[in-house]
C-alpha positions in Angstrom: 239.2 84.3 161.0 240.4 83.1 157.7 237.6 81.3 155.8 237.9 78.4 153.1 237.8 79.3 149.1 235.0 77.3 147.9 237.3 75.0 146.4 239.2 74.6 149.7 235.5 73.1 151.6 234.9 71.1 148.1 238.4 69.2 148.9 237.5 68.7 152.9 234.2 67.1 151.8 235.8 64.8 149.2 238.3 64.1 152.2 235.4 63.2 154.6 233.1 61.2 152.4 235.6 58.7 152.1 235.3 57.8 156.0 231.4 58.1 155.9 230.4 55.4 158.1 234.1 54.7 159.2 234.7 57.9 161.1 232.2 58.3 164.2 231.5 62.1 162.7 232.1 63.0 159.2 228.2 62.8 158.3 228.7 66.1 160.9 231.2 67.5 159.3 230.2 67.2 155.9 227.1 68.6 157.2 228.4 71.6 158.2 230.7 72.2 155.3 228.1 72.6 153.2 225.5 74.4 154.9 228.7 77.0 155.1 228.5 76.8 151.5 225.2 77.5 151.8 225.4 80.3 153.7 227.9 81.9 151.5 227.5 81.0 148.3 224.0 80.0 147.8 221.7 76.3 147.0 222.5 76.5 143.7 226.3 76.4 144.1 225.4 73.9 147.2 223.6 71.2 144.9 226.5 71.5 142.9 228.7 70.4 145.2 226.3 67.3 146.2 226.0 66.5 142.3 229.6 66.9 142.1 231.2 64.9 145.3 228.6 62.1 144.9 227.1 63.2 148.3 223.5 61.9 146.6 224.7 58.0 147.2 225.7 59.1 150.9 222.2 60.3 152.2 222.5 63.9 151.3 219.8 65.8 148.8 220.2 68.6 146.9 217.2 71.4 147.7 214.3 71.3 145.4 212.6 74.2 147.6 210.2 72.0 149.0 209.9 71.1 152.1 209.8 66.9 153.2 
Protein backbone atom coordinates (compact mmCIF):
# COMPACT_ATOMS: atom_id res chain seq x y z
CA UNK A 1 0.00 0.00 0.00
CA UNK A 2 1.28 3.35 -1.08
CA UNK A 3 0.26 6.07 1.53
CA UNK A 4 -0.41 9.87 0.92
CA UNK A 5 2.57 12.62 1.58
CA UNK A 6 1.08 14.90 3.98
CA UNK A 7 0.61 17.42 1.41
CA UNK A 8 -1.12 14.83 -0.82
CA UNK A 9 -4.27 14.33 2.22
CA UNK A 10 -3.99 18.34 2.82
CA UNK A 11 -5.12 18.67 -1.12
CA UNK A 12 -8.00 15.74 -0.75
CA UNK A 13 -9.36 17.64 2.22
CA UNK A 14 -9.38 21.00 0.53
CA UNK A 15 -11.08 18.90 -2.43
CA UNK A 16 -13.83 17.57 0.02
CA UNK A 17 -14.60 20.62 2.00
CA UNK A 18 -15.88 22.20 -0.91
CA UNK A 19 -18.87 19.56 -1.16
CA UNK A 20 -19.52 19.62 2.68
CA UNK A 21 -23.10 19.44 2.86
CA UNK A 22 -23.48 18.78 -0.96
CA UNK A 23 -21.88 15.37 -1.12
CA UNK A 24 -23.85 12.69 1.11
CA UNK A 25 -20.21 11.74 2.71
CA UNK A 26 -17.35 14.06 2.72
CA UNK A 27 -17.90 15.06 6.56
CA UNK A 28 -16.68 11.07 6.51
CA UNK A 29 -14.09 11.43 4.47
CA UNK A 30 -12.64 14.41 5.75
CA UNK A 31 -12.94 12.64 8.93
CA UNK A 32 -10.80 10.08 8.16
CA UNK A 33 -8.20 11.94 6.38
CA UNK A 34 -7.30 13.60 9.22
CA UNK A 35 -7.42 11.19 11.88
CA UNK A 36 -4.72 9.42 9.38
CA UNK A 37 -2.87 12.47 9.84
CA UNK A 38 -3.29 11.94 13.21
CA UNK A 39 -2.12 8.76 13.41
CA UNK A 40 0.96 9.58 11.51
CA UNK A 41 2.01 12.73 12.02
CA UNK A 42 0.70 13.89 15.24
CA UNK A 43 -2.31 16.73 16.77
CA UNK A 44 -0.05 19.24 16.42
CA UNK A 45 0.50 18.79 12.72
CA UNK A 46 -3.49 17.80 12.69
CA UNK A 47 -4.66 21.24 14.13
CA UNK A 48 -2.60 22.67 11.54
CA UNK A 49 -4.29 21.36 9.01
CA UNK A 50 -7.84 22.41 10.58
CA UNK A 51 -6.35 26.06 11.06
CA UNK A 52 -5.13 25.82 7.72
CA UNK A 53 -8.12 24.31 5.33
CA UNK A 54 -10.72 26.41 7.38
CA UNK A 55 -12.11 23.06 8.71
CA UNK A 56 -13.02 25.31 12.12
CA UNK A 57 -16.14 27.03 10.06
CA UNK A 58 -17.16 23.33 8.97
CA UNK A 59 -17.73 21.73 12.44
CA UNK A 60 -14.34 20.42 13.03
CA UNK A 61 -12.03 21.39 16.29
CA UNK A 62 -8.65 21.28 16.70
CA UNK A 63 -7.57 19.13 20.08
CA UNK A 64 -6.96 21.18 23.11
CA UNK A 65 -6.37 17.84 25.20
CA UNK A 66 -9.43 18.07 26.87
CA UNK A 67 -12.02 16.00 26.69
CA UNK A 68 -15.92 17.57 25.83
Amino acid sequence: MIEKTLDELKERILEEAEYVDIRPYSHNIISLYLREIDKRFGKKITNEIIEECELEILGWHKWTGKVK
